[in-house]
N, C-alpha and C positions, 0 to 999 in steps of 0.2 A: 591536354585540353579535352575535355567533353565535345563528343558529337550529338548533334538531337538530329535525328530522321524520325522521333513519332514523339508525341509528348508524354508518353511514358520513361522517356531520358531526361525529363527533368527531375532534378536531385538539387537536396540542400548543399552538395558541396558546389554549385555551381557560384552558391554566395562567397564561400571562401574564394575558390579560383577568384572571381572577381575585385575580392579586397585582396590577395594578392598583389596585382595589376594595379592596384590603387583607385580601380572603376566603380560606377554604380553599378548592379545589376543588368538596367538598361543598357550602360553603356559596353559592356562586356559581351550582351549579344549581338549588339551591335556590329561587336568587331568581330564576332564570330558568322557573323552574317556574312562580311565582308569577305571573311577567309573561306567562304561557303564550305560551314561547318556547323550551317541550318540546312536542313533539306529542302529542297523546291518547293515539295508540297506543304510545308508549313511556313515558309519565308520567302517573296516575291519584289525583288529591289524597286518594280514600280507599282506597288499597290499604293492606291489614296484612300480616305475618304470622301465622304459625300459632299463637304468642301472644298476636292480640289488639294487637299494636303497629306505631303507622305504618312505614310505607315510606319514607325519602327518595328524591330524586329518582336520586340517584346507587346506592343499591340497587335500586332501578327498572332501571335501569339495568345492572346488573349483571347481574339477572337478565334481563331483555331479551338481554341478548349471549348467555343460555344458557347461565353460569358459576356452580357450587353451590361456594359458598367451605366451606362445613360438610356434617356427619352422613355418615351411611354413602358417601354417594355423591360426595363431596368432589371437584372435579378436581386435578388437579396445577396449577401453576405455566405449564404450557403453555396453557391454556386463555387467561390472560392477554397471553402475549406470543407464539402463534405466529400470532395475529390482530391485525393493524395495528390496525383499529379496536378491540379489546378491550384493546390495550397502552395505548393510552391512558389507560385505566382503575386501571392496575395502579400509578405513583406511589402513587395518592389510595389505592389499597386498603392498600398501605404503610402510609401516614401515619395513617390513622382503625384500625389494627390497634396502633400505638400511642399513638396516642388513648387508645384504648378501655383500653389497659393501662393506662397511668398512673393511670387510674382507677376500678381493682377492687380495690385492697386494704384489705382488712376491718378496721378497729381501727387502723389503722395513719396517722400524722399525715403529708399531702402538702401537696405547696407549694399545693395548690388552698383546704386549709385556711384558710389564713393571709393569704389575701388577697379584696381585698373589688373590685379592678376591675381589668382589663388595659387597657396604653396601649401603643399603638405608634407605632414614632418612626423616624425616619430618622438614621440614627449609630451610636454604639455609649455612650454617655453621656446623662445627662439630670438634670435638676435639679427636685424635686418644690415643693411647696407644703408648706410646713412651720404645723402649727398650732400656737400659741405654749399652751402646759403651764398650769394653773392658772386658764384663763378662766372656765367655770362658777362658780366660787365668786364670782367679783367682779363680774360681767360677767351676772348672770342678769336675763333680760328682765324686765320689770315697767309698772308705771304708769309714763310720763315726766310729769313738772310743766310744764306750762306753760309755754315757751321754757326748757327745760328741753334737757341734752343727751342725746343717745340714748347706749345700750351699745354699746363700738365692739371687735369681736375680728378680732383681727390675724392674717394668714396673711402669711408671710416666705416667699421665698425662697430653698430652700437652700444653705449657703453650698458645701458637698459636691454634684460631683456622683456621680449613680450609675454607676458601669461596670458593662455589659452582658457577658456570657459566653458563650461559646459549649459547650452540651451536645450529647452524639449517641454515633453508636456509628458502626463499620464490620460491615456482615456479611460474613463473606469466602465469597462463594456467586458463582459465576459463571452466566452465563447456561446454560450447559447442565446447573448442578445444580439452578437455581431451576424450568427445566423440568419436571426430572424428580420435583419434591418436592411433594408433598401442601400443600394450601393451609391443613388447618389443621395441617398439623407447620412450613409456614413463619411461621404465626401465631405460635408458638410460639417462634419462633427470635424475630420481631421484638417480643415482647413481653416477651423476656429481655434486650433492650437496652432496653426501656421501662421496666420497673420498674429499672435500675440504675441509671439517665439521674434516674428518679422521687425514687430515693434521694438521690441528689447534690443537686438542686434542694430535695427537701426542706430538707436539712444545710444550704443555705447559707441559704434564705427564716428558716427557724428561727434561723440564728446573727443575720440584719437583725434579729427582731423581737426576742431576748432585749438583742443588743448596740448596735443601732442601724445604720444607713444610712451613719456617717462624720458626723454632722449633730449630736451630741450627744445623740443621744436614744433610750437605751438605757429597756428596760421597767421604772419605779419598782416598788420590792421594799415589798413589805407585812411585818408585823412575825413575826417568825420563829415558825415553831412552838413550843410550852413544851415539847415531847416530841421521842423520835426518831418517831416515828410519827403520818400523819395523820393527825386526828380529823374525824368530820363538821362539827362544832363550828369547827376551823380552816378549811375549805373554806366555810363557809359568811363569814367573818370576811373570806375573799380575797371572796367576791363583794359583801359587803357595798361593801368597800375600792372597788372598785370603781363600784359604785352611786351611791355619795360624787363619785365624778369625773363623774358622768352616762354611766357605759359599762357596759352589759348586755353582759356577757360569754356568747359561746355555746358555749365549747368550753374542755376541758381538757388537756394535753400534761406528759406527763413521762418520764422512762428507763422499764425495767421493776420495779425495786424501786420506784419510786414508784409506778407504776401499779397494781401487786398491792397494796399497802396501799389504793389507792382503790375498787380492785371488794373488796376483803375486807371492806372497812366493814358493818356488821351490817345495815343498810336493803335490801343488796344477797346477804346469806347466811345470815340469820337463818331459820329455819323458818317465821317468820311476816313474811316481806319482803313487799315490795311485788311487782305482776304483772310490773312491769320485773326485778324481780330473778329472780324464777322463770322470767320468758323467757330470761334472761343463762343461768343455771343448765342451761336446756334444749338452747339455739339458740348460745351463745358469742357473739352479739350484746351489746354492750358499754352497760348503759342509762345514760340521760342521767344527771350529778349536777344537783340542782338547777335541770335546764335546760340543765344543760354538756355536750356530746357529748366523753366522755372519750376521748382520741386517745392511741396509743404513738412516742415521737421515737425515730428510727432507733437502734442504736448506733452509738457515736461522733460523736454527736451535738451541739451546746453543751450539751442537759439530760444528756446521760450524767453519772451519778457527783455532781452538784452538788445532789443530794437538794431539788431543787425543782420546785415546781410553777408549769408556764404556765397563767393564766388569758386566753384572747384573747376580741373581739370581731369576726369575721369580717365584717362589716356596714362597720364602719370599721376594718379591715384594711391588711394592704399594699399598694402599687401594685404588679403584677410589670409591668415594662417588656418592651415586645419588637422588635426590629427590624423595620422592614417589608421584604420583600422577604428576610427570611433564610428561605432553604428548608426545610421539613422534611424534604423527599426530593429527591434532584436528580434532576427528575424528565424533564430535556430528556436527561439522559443514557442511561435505561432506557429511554424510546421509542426511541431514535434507534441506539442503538448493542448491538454485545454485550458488554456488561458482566461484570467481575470482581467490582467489591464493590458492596455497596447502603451507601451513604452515608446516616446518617438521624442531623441535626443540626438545632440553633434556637439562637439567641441570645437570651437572656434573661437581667433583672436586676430586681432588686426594691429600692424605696423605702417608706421608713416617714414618714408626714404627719403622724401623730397615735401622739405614745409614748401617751399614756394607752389604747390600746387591746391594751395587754397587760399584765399585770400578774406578777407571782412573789410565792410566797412559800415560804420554806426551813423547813427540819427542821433540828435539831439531831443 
């Protein structure tokens, strides 16, 4: 393992070590922080920001090289790569600027939703563990009798397996424009391919859990609404449904005509609602139903237009699958070289173990 005592010890093989490990960048100085295999003077376990919030080791870091990625005093795109040791840096600031995207939008339902663990795998295919539908009712734990036989539930095999995809974008910015570009107008540039890349990943995660994995196990439909319009009465009937199969659902998903009939409901606009509803009213903060954090599915989505509603349980969620070693930045290319495009791709695919952890029910 690499030691850094000056930032002159950063090196691109630090990206290898890292994938190695199966880590981000970040996440590998992290641990190197940990094993204090940062030096003092460059890595401090309780530095904050001006918020009040930790420091990782790699924004230690960053600022250490003497680069202000934000606010008035922002540098350009030069600060990272006219310094050998600071290009270093600049992959990894890549890749956590679209991190970070993928993961700010408000109301809005993402594949991070819908899944309850990531696995990575060497290939491009993978075959999950399938939990066989209907055990709880037959199969629930109890006294055994006396050479008696225990309750035995079955995990199969899936007969499907999952292909893996490749998401990303091109930025067509060459090295003498990344120069000269403000670090947070390039934030901006790379976070407009994060939320697109966001949107896609959402689309297909949501089409595994309504429709299934290829596995046969599409999300069982609860019994239709009596009305065109949601009632709280039906929403509570879906999570009932639910409860029946032993699955506390924590979120709800639908197009936007379903969604407005669910914050319209009177619990949420009545004069006399609840303090969730008067924060919604104030702040656009979207309050929980029941417990549910109600989420919007893109358009064009599998829920567009099918006047139903997803009930999930993110807990036992999707598996999203990911390549190990697929890049999110190709990041031996921007150290090494002067580059034309920034490259910013993952492979990923999602498996469903357990259909009972999503549920619909329709409107008429």
């Amino acid at each position: 393992m690499t030691k850094i005592s000056k930032l002159a010890h950063l090196d691109a093989g630090l990206y290898q070590e890292a994938k190695g490990k199966n880590m981000t960048l970040s996440q590998y100085l992290n641990e190197m922080a940990r094993k204090e295999d940062i030096s003092a003077d460059l890595y401090d376990p309780n530095a904050k920001n001006s918020d009040g919030r930790r420091l990782d080791a790699f924004q230690q870091l960053v600022a250490q090289a003497g680069i202000r990625t934000k606010g008035d005093f922002a540098q350009t795109g030069d600060a990272f790569i006219s310094d050998p040791n600071n290009r270093i840096l600049f992959p990894e600031f890549i890749a956590r600027e679209y991190r970070d995207a993928e993961r700010d939008a408000l109301n809005v339902l993402q594949a991070s939703d819908l899944v309850s663990t990531r696995i990575g795998i060497d290939g491009n295919a993978y075959k999950t563990g399938v939990i066989a539908e209907g055990q709880e009712k037959g199969l629930e734990f109890g006294r055994v009798a006396q050479m008696g036989e225990m309750a035995v539930y079955t995990i199969t095999v899936a007969e499907q397996a999952v292909n893996l995809y490749k998401f990303g974008g091109v930025l067509r910015m060459s090295y003498e424009s990344v120069r000269r570009a403000k670090l947070p107008v390039l934030s901006r540039y790379i976070a407009k391919v994060a939320r697109a890349q966001g949107r896609r990943k959402a689309k297909q995660a949501l089409n595994t859990a309504l429709n299934g994995d290829g596995n046969g196990n599409p999300a069982p439909a609860s019994v239709i609404a009596a009305t065109g319009t949601f009632t709280l009465a039906d929403i509570i009937a879906l999570q009932m449904d639910g409860l029946r199969d032993g699955v506390q659902f924590t979120g709800l998903a639908g197009d936007a005509a379903t969604m407005a009939q669910v914050l319209a409901l009177d619990i949420f606009t009545a004069a006399n609602a609840t303090t969730s509803g008067a924060d919604f009213r104030d702040n656009g903060n979207w309050p929980r139903v029941l417990g549910m954090a109600p989420k919007l599915a893109m358009a064009d989505s599998a829920l567009e237009g099918s006047k139903k509603l997803l009930a999930y349980d993110q807990r036992n969620g999707l598996e999203e699958i990911y390549e190990n070693g697929s890049e999110l930045v190709e990041s031996e290319k921007i150290i090494t070289s002067q580059f034309e495009n920034i490259v910013i791709s993952e492979v990923v695919g999602w498996a469903k173990p357990d259909a009972d952890a999503f549920r619909t029910k329709a409107r008429q």
